[in-house]
C-alpha positions in Angstrom: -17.6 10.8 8.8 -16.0 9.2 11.9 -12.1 8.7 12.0 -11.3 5.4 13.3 -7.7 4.2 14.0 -6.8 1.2 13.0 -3.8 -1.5 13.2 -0.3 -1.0 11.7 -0.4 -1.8 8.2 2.0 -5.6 7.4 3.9 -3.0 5.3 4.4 -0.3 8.1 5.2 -2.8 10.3 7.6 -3.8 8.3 8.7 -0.3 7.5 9.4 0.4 10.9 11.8 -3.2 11.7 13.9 -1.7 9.1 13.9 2.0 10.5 14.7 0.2 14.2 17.6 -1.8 12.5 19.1 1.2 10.6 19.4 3.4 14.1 20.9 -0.1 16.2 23.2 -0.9 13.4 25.9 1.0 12.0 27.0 -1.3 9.4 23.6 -2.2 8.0 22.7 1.6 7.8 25.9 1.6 5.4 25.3 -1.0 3.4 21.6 0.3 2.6 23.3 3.9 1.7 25.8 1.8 -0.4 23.4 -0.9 -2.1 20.1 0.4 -0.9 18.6 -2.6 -3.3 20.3 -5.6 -1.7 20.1 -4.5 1.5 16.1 -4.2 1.2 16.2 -7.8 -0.5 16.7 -8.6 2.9 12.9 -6.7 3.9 11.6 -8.8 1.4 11.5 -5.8 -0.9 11.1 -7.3 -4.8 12.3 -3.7 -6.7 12.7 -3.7 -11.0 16.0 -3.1 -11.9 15.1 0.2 -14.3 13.8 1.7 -10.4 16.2 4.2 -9.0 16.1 3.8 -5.0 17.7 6.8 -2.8 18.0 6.9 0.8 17.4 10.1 2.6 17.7 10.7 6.5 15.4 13.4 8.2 17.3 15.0 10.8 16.3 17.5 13.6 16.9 20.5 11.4 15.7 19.1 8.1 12.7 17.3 7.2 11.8 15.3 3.7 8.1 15.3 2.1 7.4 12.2 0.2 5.1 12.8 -2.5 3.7 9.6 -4.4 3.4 9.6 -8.1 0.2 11.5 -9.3 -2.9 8.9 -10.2 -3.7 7.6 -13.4 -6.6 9.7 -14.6 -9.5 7.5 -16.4 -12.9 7.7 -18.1 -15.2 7.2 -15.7 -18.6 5.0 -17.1 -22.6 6.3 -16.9 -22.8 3.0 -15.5 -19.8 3.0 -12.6 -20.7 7.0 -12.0 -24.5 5.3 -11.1 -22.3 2.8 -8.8 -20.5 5.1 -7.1 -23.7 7.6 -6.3 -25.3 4.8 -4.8 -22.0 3.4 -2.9 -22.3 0.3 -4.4 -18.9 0.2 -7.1 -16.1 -1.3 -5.9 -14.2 2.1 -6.8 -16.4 3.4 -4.3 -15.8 0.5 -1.5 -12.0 1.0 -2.8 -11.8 4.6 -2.2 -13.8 4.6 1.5 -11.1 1.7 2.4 -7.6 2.9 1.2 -8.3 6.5 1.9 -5.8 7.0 5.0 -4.0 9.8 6.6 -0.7 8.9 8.2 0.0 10.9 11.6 3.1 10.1 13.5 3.1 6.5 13.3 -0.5 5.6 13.4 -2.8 5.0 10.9 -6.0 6.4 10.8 -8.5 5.8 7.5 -11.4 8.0 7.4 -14.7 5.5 7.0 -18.2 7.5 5.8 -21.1 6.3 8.3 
């Protein structure tokens, strides 16, 4: 397996404008602690209305963990098992492509040779 860097994601990038506007501007920071959703409409962010949004800070003496929601767990076919031995399933291509390990503010995805 090599490691290969690659470019910001659009959705980092866009990630980090909003982190660089909420340490320049004071009033902004508030209003996304106030009405985090409206002030992310802004970012372009499109969130339902049943989603709970909550803005935490790290700081130098505490630091968050974000853990995603767990994945679905499916059936997996004879047929797409046979796919995936032979890397030829789109779950496989899928997997080899989105599998990424986010360091600092890089992205690195792991690619098998």
């Amino acid at each position: 397996m090599n490691l290969h860097v690659s470019d910001k994601s659009d959705e980092q990038a866009q990630k980090d404008t909003l982190f660089q506007r909420v340490w320049r501007d004071e009033a902004f920071a508030r209003a996304l602690d106030a009405d985090p959703r409206t002030a992310l409409a802004e970012y372009g962010y499109a969130l339902p209305k049943d989603l709970d949004i909550r803005v935490v800070r790290d700081t130098a003496a505490l630091k968050h963990l974000h853990i995603p929601v767990a994945p679905v767990e499916a059936e997996v076919t004879e047929a797409e098992l046979m796919g995936v031995q032979g890397g030829t399933s789109p779950v496989c291509v899928t997997a080899v492509a989105t599998l990424t390990i986010m360091i600092g503010s890089m992205t690195y995805s792991i690619a098998k040779d």
